[in-house]
Jmol script that loads the backbone (N, CA, C; Angstrom):
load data "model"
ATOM      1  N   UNK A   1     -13.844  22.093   3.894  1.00  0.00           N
ATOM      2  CA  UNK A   1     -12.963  22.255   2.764  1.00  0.00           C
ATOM      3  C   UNK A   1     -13.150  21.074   1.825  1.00  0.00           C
ATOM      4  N   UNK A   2     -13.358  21.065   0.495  1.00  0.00           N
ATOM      5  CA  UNK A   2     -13.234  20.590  -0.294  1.00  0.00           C
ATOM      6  C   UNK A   2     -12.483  20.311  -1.260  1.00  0.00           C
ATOM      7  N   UNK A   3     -12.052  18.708  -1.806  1.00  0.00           N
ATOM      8  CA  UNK A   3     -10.772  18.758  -2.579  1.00  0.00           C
ATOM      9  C   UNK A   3     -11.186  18.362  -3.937  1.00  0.00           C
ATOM     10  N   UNK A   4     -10.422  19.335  -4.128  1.00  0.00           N
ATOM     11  CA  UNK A   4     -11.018  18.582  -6.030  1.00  0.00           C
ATOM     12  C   UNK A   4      -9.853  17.160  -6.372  1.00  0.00           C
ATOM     13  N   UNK A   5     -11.488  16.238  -6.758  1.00  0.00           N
ATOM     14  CA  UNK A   5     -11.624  14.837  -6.803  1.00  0.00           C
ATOM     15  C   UNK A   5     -10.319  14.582  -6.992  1.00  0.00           C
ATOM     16  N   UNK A   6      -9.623  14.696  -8.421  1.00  0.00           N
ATOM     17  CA  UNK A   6      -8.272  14.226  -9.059  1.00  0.00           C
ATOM     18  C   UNK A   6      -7.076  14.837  -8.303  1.00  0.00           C
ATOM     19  N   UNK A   7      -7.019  15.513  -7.365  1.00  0.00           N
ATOM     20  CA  UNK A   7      -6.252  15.798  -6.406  1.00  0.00           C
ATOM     21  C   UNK A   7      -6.165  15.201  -5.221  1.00  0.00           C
ATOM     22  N   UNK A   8      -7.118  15.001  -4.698  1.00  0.00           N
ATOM     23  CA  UNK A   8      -7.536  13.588  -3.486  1.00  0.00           C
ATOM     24  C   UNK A   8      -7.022  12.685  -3.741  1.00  0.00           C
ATOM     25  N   UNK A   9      -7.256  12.008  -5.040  1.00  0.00           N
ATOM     26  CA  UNK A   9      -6.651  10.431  -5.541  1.00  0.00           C
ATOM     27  C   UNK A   9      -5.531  10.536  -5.512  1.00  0.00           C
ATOM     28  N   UNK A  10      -4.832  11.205  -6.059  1.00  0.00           N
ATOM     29  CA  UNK A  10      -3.481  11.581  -6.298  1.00  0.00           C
ATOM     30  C   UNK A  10      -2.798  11.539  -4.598  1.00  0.00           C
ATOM     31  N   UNK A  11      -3.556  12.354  -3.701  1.00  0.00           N
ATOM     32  CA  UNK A  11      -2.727  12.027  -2.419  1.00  0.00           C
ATOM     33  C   UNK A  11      -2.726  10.600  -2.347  1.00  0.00           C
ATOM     34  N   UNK A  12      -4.234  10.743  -1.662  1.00  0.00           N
ATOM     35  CA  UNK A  12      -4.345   8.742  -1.557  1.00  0.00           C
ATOM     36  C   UNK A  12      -3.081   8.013  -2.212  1.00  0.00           C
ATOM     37  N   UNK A  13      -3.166   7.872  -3.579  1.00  0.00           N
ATOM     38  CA  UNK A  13      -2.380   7.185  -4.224  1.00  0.00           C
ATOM     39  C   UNK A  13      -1.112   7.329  -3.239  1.00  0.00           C
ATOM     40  N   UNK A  14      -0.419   8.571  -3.483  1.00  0.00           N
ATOM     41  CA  UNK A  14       1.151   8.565  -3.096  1.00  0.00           C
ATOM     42  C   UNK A  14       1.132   8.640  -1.660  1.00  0.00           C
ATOM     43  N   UNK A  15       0.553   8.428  -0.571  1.00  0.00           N
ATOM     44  CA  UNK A  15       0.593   8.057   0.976  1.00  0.00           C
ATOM     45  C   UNK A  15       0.149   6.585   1.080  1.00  0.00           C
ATOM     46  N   UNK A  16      -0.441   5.796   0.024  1.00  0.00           N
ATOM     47  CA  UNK A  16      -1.141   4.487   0.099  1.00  0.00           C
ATOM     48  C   UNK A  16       0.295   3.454   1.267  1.00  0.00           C
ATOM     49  N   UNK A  17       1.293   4.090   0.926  1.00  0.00           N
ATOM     50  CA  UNK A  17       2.269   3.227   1.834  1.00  0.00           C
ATOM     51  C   UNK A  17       2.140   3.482   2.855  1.00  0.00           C
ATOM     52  N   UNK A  18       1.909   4.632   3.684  1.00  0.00           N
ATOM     53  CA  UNK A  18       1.963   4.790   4.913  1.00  0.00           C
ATOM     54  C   UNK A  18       0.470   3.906   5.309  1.00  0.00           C
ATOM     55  N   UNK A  19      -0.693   4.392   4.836  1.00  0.00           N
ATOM     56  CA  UNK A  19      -1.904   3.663   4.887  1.00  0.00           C
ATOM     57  C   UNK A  19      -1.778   1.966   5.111  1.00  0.00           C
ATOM     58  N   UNK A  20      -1.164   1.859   4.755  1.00  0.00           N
ATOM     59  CA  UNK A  20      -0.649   0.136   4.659  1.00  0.00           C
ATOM     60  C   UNK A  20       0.556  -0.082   5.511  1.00  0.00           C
ATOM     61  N   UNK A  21       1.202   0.343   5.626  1.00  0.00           N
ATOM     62  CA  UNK A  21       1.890   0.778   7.021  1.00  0.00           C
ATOM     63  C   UNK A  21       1.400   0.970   8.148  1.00  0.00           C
ATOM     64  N   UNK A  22       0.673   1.290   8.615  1.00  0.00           N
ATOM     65  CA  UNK A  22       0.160   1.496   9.902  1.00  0.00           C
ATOM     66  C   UNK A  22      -0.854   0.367   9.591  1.00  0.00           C
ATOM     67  N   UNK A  23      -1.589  -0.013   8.660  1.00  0.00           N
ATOM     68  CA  UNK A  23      -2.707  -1.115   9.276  1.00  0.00           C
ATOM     69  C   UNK A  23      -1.576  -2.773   9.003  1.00  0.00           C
ATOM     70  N   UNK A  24      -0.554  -2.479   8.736  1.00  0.00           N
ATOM     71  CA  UNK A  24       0.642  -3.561   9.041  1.00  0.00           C
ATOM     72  C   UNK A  24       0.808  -3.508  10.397  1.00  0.00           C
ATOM     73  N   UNK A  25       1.248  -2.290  10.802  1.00  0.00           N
ATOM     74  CA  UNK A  25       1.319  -2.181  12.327  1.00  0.00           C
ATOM     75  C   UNK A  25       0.741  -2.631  13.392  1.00  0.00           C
ATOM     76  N   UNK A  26      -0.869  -2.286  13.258  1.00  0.00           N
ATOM     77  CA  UNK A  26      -1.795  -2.581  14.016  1.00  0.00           C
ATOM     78  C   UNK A  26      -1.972  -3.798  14.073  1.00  0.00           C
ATOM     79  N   UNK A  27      -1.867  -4.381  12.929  1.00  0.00           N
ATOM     80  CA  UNK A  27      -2.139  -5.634  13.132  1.00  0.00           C
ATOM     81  C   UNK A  27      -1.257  -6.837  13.193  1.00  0.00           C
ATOM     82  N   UNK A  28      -0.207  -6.536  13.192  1.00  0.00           N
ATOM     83  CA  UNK A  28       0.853  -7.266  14.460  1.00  0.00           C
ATOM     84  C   UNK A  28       0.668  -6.715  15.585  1.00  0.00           C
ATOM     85  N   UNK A  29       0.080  -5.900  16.375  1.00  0.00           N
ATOM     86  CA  UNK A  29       0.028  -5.982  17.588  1.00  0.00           C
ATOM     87  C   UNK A  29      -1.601  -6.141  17.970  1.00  0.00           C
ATOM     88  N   UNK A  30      -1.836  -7.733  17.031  1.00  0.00           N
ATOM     89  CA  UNK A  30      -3.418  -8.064  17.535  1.00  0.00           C
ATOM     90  C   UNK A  30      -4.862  -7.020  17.228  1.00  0.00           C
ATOM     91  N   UNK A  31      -4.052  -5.841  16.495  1.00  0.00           N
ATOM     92  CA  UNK A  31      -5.182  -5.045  16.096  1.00  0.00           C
ATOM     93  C   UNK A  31      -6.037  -5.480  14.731  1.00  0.00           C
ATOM     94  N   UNK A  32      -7.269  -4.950  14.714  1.00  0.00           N
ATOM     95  CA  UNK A  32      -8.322  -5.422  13.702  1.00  0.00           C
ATOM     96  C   UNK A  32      -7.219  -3.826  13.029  1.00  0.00           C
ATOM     97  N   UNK A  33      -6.445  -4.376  11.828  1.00  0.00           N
ATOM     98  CA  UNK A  33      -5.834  -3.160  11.299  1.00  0.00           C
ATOM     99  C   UNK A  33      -6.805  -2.332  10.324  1.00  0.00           C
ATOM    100  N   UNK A  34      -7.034  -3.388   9.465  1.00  0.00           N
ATOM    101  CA  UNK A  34      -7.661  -2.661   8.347  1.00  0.00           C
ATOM    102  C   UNK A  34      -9.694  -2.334   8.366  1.00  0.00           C
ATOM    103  N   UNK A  35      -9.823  -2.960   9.739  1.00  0.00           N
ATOM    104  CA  UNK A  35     -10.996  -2.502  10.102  1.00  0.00           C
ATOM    105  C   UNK A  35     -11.310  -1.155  11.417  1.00  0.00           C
ATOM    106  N   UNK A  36      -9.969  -1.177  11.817  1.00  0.00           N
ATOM    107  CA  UNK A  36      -9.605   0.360  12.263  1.00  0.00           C
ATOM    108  C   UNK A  36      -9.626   1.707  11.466  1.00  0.00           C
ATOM    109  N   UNK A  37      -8.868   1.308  10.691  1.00  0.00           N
ATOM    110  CA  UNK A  37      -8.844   2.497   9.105  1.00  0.00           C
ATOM    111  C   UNK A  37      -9.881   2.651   8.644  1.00  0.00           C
ATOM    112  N   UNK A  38     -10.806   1.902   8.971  1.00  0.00           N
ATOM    113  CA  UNK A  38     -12.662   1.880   7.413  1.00  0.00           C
ATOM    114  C   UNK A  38     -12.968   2.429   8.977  1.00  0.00           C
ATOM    115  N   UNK A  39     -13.054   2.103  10.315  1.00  0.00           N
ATOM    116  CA  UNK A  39     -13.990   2.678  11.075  1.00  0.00           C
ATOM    117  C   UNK A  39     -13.731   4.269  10.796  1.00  0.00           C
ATOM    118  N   UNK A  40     -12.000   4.702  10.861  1.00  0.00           N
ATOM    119  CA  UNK A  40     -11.647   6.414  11.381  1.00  0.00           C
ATOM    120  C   UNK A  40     -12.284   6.686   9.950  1.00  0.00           C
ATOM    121  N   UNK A  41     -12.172   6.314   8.904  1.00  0.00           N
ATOM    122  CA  UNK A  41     -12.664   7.196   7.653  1.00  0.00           C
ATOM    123  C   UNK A  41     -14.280   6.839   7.614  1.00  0.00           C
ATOM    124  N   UNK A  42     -14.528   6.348   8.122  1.00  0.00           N
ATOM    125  CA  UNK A  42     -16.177   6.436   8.002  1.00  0.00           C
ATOM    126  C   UNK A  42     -16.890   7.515   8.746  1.00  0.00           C
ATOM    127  N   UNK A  43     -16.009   7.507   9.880  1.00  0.00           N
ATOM    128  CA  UNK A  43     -16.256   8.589  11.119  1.00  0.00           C
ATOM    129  C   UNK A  43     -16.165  10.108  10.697  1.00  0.00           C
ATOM    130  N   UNK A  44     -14.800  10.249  10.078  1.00  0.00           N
ATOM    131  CA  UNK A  44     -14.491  11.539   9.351  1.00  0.00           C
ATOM    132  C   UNK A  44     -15.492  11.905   8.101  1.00  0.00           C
ATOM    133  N   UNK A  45     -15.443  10.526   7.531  1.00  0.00           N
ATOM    134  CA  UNK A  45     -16.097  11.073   6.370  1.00  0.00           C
ATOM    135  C   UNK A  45     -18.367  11.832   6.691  1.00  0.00           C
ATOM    136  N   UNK A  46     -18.571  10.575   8.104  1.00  0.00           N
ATOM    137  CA  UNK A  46     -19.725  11.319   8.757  1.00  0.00           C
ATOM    138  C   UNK A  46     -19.965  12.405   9.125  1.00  0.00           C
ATOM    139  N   UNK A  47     -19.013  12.958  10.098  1.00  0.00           N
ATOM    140  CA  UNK A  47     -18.540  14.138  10.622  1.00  0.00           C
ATOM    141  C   UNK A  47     -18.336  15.452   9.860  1.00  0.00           C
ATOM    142  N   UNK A  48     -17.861  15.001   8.730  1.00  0.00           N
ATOM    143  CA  UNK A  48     -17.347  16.006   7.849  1.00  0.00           C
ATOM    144  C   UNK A  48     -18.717  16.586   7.138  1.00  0.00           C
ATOM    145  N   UNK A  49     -19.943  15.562   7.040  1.00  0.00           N
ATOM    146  CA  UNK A  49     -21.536  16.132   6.861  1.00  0.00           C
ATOM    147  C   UNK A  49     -21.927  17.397   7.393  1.00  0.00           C
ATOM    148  N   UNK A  50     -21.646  17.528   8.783  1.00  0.00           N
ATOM    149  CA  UNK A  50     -22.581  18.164   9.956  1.00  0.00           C
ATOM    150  C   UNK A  50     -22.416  19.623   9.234  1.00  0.00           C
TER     151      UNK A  50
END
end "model"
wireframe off; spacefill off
backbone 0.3
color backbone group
């Protein structure tokens, strides 16, 4: 499935808190936060190739 571009941003944009929220999370509990988040979207975004 494909999202048209200016609709994507638009989520992004208005969830950007939760996004930052959870890599707040993670990383008070010793997690690499914001290098957790770039690994799962790199993964998805690979995956999503096949």
């Amino acid at each position: 499935m494909m999202l048209i571009p200016a609709f994507e941003n638009a989520l992004k944009a208005e969830s950007k808190f939760l996004t930052d929220g959870w890599i707040k999370k993670a990383t008070a509990k010793g997690i690499d936060g914001q290098g957790a988040y770039d690994f799962y979207v790199s993964r998805v975004n690979e995956l999503s190739k096949l």
